[in-house]
C-alpha positions in Angstrom: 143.4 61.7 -10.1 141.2 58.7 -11.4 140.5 58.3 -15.1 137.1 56.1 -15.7 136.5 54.9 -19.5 132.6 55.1 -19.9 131.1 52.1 -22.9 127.6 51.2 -23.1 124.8 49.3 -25.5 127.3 46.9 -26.9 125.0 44.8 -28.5 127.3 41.9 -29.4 125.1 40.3 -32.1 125.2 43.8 -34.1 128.4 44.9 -33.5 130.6 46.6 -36.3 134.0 44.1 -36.1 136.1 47.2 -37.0 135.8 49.0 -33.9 136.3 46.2 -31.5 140.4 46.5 -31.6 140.2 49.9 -32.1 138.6 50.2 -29.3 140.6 48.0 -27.4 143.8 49.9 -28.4 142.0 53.0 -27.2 141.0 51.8 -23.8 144.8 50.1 -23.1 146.6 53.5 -24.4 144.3 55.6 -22.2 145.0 52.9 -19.5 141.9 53.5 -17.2 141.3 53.4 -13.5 138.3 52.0 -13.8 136.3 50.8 -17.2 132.0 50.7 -16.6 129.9 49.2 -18.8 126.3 50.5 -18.6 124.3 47.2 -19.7 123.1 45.9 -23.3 126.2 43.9 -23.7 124.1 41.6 -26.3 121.5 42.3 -28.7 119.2 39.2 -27.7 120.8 37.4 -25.0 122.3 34.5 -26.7 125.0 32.0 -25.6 127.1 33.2 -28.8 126.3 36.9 -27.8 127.3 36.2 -24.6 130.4 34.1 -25.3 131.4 37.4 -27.6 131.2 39.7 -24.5 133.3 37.2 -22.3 135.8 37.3 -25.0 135.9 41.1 -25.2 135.7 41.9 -21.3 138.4 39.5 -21.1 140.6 41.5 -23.5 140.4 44.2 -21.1 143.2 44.6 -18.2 141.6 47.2 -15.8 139.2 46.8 -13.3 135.4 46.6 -14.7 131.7 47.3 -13.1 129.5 45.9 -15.2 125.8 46.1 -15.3 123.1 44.6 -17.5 120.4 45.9 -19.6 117.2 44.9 -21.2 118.8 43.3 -23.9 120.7 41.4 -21.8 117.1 39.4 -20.8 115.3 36.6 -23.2 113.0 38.3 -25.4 111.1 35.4 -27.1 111.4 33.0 -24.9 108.9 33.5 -22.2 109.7 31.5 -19.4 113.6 32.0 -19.8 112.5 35.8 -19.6 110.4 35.5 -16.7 112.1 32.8 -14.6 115.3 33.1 -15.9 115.8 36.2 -17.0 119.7 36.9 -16.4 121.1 33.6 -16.1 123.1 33.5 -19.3 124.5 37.3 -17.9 125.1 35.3 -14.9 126.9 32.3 -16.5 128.8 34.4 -19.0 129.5 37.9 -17.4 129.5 37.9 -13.9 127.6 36.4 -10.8 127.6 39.9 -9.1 124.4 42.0 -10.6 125.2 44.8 -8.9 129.0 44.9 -8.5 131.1 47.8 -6.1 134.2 49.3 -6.8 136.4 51.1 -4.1 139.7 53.0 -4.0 141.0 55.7 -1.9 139.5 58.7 -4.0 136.1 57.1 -6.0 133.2 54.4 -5.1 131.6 53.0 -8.2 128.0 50.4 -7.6 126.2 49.0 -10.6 122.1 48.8 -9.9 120.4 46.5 -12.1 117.9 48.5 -13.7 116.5 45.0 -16.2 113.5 43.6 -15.6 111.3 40.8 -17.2 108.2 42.9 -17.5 108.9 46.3 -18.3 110.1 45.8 -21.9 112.3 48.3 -22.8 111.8 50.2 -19.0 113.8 49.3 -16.4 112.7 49.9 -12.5 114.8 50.5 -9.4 113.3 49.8 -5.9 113.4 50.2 -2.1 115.8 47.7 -1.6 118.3 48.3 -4.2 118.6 51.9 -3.1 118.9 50.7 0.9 121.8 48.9 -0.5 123.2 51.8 -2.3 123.2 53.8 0.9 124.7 51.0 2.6 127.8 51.1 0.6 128.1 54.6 0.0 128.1 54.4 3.9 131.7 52.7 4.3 133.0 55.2 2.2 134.5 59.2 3.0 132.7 62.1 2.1 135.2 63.5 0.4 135.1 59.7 -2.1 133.3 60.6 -5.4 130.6 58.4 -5.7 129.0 57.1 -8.8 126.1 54.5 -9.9 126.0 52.5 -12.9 123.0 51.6 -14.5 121.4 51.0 -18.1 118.3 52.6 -17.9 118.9 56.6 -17.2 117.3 58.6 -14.5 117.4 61.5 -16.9 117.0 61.4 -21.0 120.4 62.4 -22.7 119.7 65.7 -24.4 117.8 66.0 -27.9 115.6 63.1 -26.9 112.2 63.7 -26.0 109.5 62.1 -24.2 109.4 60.8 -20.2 111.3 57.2 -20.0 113.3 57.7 -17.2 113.9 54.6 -15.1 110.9 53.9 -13.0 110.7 54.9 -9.5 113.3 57.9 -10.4 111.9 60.4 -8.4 111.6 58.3 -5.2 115.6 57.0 -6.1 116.4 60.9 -6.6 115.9 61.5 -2.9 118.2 58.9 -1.6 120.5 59.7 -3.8 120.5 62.8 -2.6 121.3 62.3 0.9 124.0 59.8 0.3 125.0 62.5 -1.7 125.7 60.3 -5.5 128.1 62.6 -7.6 127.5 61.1 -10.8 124.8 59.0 -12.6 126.4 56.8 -15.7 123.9 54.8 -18.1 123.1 54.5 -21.6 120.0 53.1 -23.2 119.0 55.8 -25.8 122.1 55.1 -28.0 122.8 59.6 -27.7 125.2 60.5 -25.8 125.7 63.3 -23.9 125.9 65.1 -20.2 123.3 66.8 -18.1 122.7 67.5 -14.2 120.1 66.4 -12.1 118.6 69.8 -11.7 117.3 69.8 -14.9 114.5 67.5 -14.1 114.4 67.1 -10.1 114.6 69.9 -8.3 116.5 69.6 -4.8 117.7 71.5 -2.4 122.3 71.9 -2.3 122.0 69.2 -4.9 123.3 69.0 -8.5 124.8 65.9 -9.7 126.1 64.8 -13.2 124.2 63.0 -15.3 126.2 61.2 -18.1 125.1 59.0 -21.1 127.1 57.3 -23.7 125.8 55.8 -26.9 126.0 53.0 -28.4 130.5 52.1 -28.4 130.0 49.0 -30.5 126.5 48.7 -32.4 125.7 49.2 -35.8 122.5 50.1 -34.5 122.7 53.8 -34.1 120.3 56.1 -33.5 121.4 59.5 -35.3 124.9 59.9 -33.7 127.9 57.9 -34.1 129.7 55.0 -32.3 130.9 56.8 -28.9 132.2 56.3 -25.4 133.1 58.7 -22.5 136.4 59.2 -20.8 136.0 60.8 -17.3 138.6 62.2 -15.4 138.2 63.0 -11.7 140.6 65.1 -9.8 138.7 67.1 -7.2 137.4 69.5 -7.0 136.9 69.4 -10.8 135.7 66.6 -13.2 136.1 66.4 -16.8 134.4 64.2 -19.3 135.4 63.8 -22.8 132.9 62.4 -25.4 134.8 60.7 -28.4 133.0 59.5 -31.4 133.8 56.7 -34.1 135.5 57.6 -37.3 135.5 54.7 -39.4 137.6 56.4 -42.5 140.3 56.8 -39.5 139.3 53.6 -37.8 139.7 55.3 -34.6 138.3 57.2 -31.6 138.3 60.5 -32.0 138.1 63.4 -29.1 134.5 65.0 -29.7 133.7 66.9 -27.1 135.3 68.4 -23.9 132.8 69.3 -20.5 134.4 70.8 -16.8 132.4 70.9 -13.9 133.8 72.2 -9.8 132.4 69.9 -7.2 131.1 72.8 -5.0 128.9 72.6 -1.4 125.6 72.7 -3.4 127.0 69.6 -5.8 128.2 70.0 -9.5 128.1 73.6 -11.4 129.9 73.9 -15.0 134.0 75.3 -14.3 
């Protein structure tokens, strides 16, 4: 069994300072296989943003993937954002923009989804997605494979509209034939779980589509401060959605999901 912790949309800069131990506490009790953070780790790319992440990732004793976001890329400064867009994320985070994690049962690869001129879009491309078939490559079929990114290839549900990362459909293929398990990003600040046959439809292929909000930023959007905690012992997968409660000052279970890896991909158990 594998147990992944699930943060995204940090947004040091915003944060609320009561949930950072809390949090902490929470992710060394549940003592994760593997902790991915889906991008926005700052609200607008500063050094003392950045310095605030360090601090925080460094807190953390479990393996990490960690991707950025588009709040992770200059916003008023123009040529910082269009020459050097993630050199602070470099400097402060990690070299590696698209990281890989391996073990015996799961393969985890962060796609960087930012981009200087999308604005709040992000974009995925030809090359990134050769890449991802590359590494999915070394791996067994029977390995659970996930991707990381910040900008979702499907919106969390309750939110409307058509912002899916661009090139989606195109990336949906591949992903497909590889065949990707599970999609994590965040973005939207809502929570919640979905499957790719909702939007694209393929043939033998369902895969899980997971969001978390916002774990750390005062900057909600409707729901409260939440993470996911994934658990992954085939054939089955469960992901638990826990929500803030700052009168407790702790993470509280929210939400429990099941879903049977089958030969057409994931179905609800």
């Amino acid at each position: 069994m594998r147990t992944l912790i699930h943060l995204s949309d940090l947004h040091f800069g915003t944060v609320d300072p009561a949930i950072i131990p809390a949090l902490l506490d929470f992710i060394r009790v549940t003592k994760p296989d593997l902790v991915a953070i889906s991008g926005d780790l700052t609200q607008r790319a500063r050094t003392a943003e950045f310095l605030e992440a360090r601090k925080f990732l460094d807190a953390i004793p479990f393996p990490k993937i960690v991707v950025p976001g588009n709040h992770d890329v200059p916003l008023h400064n123009v040529f910082a954002r269009l020459f050097r867009m993630l050199d602070r994320f470099r400097r402060f985070i990690s070299e590696d923009l698209e990281p890989f994690y391996v073990d015996d049962e799961i393969a985890v690869a962060g796609v960087n989804t930012a981009r200087a001129l999308t604005g709040k879009n992000g974009r995925i491309n030809r090359q990134q997605l050769a890449k991802l078939r590359a590494r999915f490559a070394t791996v067994s079929p029977a390995h659970i494979k996930i991707v990381v990114t910040h900008h979702p290839f499907d919106l969390p549900p309750g939110v409307e509209g058509d912002r899916v990362v661009f090139r989606a459909r195109l990336a949906m293929k591949i992903l497909a034939q590889i065949p990707v398990d599970m999609l994590l990003a965040g973005h939207f600040h809502v929570a919640g779980t979905s499957r790719t046959t909702t939007r694209y439809k393929i043939d033998n292929y369902s895969a899980l589509i997971v969001a978390s909000g916002t774990t750390t930023s005062t900057r909600g959007r409707g729901q409260p401060n939440s993470l996911n905690v994934i658990q992954i012992e085939p054939p089955i997968t469960t992901i638990a959605q826990y929500h803030w409660r700052p009168k407790r000052g702790a993470f509280d279970l929210f939400s429990t999901e099941r879903f049977v890896r089958t030969g057409n991909g994931w179905t609800p158990a």
